[in-house]
C-alpha positions in Angstrom: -20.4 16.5 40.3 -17.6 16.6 38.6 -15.6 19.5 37.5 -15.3 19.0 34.0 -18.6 18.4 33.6 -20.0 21.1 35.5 -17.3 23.2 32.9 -18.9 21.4 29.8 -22.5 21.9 31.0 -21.5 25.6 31.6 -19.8 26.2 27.8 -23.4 24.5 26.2 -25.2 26.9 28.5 -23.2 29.7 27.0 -23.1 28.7 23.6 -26.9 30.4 23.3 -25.3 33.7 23.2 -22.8 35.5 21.1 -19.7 36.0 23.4 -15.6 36.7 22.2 -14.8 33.4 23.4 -10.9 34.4 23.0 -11.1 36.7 25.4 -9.7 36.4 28.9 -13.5 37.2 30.1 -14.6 34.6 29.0 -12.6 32.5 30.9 -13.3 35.0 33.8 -17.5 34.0 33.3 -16.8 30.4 33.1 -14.8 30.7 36.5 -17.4 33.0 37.9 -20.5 30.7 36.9 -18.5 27.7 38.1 -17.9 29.1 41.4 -21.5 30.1 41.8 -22.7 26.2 40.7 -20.5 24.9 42.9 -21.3 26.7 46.1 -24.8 28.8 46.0 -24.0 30.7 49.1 -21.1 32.3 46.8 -23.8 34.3 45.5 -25.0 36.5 48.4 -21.3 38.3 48.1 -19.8 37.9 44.4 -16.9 40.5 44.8 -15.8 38.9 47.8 -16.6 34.8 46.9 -16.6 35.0 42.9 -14.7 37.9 41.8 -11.4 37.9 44.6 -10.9 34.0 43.9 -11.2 34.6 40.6 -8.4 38.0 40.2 -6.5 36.0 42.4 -6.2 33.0 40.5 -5.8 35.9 37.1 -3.5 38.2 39.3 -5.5 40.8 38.8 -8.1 42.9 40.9 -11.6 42.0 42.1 -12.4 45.2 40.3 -11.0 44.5 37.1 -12.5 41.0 37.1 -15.7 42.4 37.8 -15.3 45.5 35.1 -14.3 42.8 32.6 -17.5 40.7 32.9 -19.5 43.5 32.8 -18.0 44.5 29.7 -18.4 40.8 28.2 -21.9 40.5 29.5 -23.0 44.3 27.6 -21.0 43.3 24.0 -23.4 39.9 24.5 -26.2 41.7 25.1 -25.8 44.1 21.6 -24.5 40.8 19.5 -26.7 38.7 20.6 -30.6 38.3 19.1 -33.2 39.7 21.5 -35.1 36.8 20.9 -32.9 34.7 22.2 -32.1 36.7 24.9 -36.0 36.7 25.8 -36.1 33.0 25.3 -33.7 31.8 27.2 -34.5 35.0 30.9 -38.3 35.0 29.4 -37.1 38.9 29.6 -38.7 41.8 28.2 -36.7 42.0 24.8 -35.3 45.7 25.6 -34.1 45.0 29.2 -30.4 43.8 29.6 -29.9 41.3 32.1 -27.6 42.5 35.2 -24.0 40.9 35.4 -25.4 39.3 38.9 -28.4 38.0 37.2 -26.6 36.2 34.0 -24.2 34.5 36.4 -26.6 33.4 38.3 -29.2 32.1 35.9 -26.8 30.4 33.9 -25.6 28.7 37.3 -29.2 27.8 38.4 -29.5 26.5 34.8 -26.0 24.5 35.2 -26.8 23.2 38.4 -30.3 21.7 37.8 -29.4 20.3 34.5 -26.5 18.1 36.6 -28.2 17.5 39.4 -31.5 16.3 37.0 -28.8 13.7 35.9 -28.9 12.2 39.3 -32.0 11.9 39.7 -33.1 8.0 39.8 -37.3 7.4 39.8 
């Protein structure tokens, strides 16, 4: 896979919802969801295996990375539709999907989309 399609796939993924795409969590989500596509086991420990790499990288904390994406993922949540929200998670339209569960859907997403690509019958 390479990496700037994985990046590409991941930006059309997110283009469903309403996010601040300015913002430096943003680019925080798109490095957390690539990390995450790249390596599934990355997902059994986000703070250490997402959200370290990822302040590192930022020179921030884990923390702050972590506070940021929650942040990003809650103003999605109230801009974007319910409808598509339930489309996209088949959720119940008042739940809000978890920070841990929108990385990783949208990673499971990612990843089968690519790998689908691949695929020769």
């Amino acid at each position: 896979m390479d990496d700037r399609e994985v990046i590409r796939e991941i930006i059309v993924e997110l283009n469903h919802f309403k996010f601040r795409r300015s913002s430096i969590s943003y680019q925080y989500l798109i490095d957390a969801i690539y990390l995450v596509v790249k390596d599934r086991n990355t997902m059994r420990d986000l703070k250490k295996y997402v959200y370290l790499p990822i302040s590192k990288k930022y020179k921030t904390k884990p923390e702050n990375v972590q506070w940021s994406l929650s942040k990003l993922v809650d103003l999605m949540y109230m801009n974007t539709p319910s409808k598509i929200i339930y489309d996209y998670f088949k959720y119940f339209m008042d739940e809000k999907p978890t920070l841990k569960f929108f990385i990783v859907s949208i990673a499971r997403n990612v990843y089968e989309k690519l790998n689908d690509k691949y695929i020769y019958y």
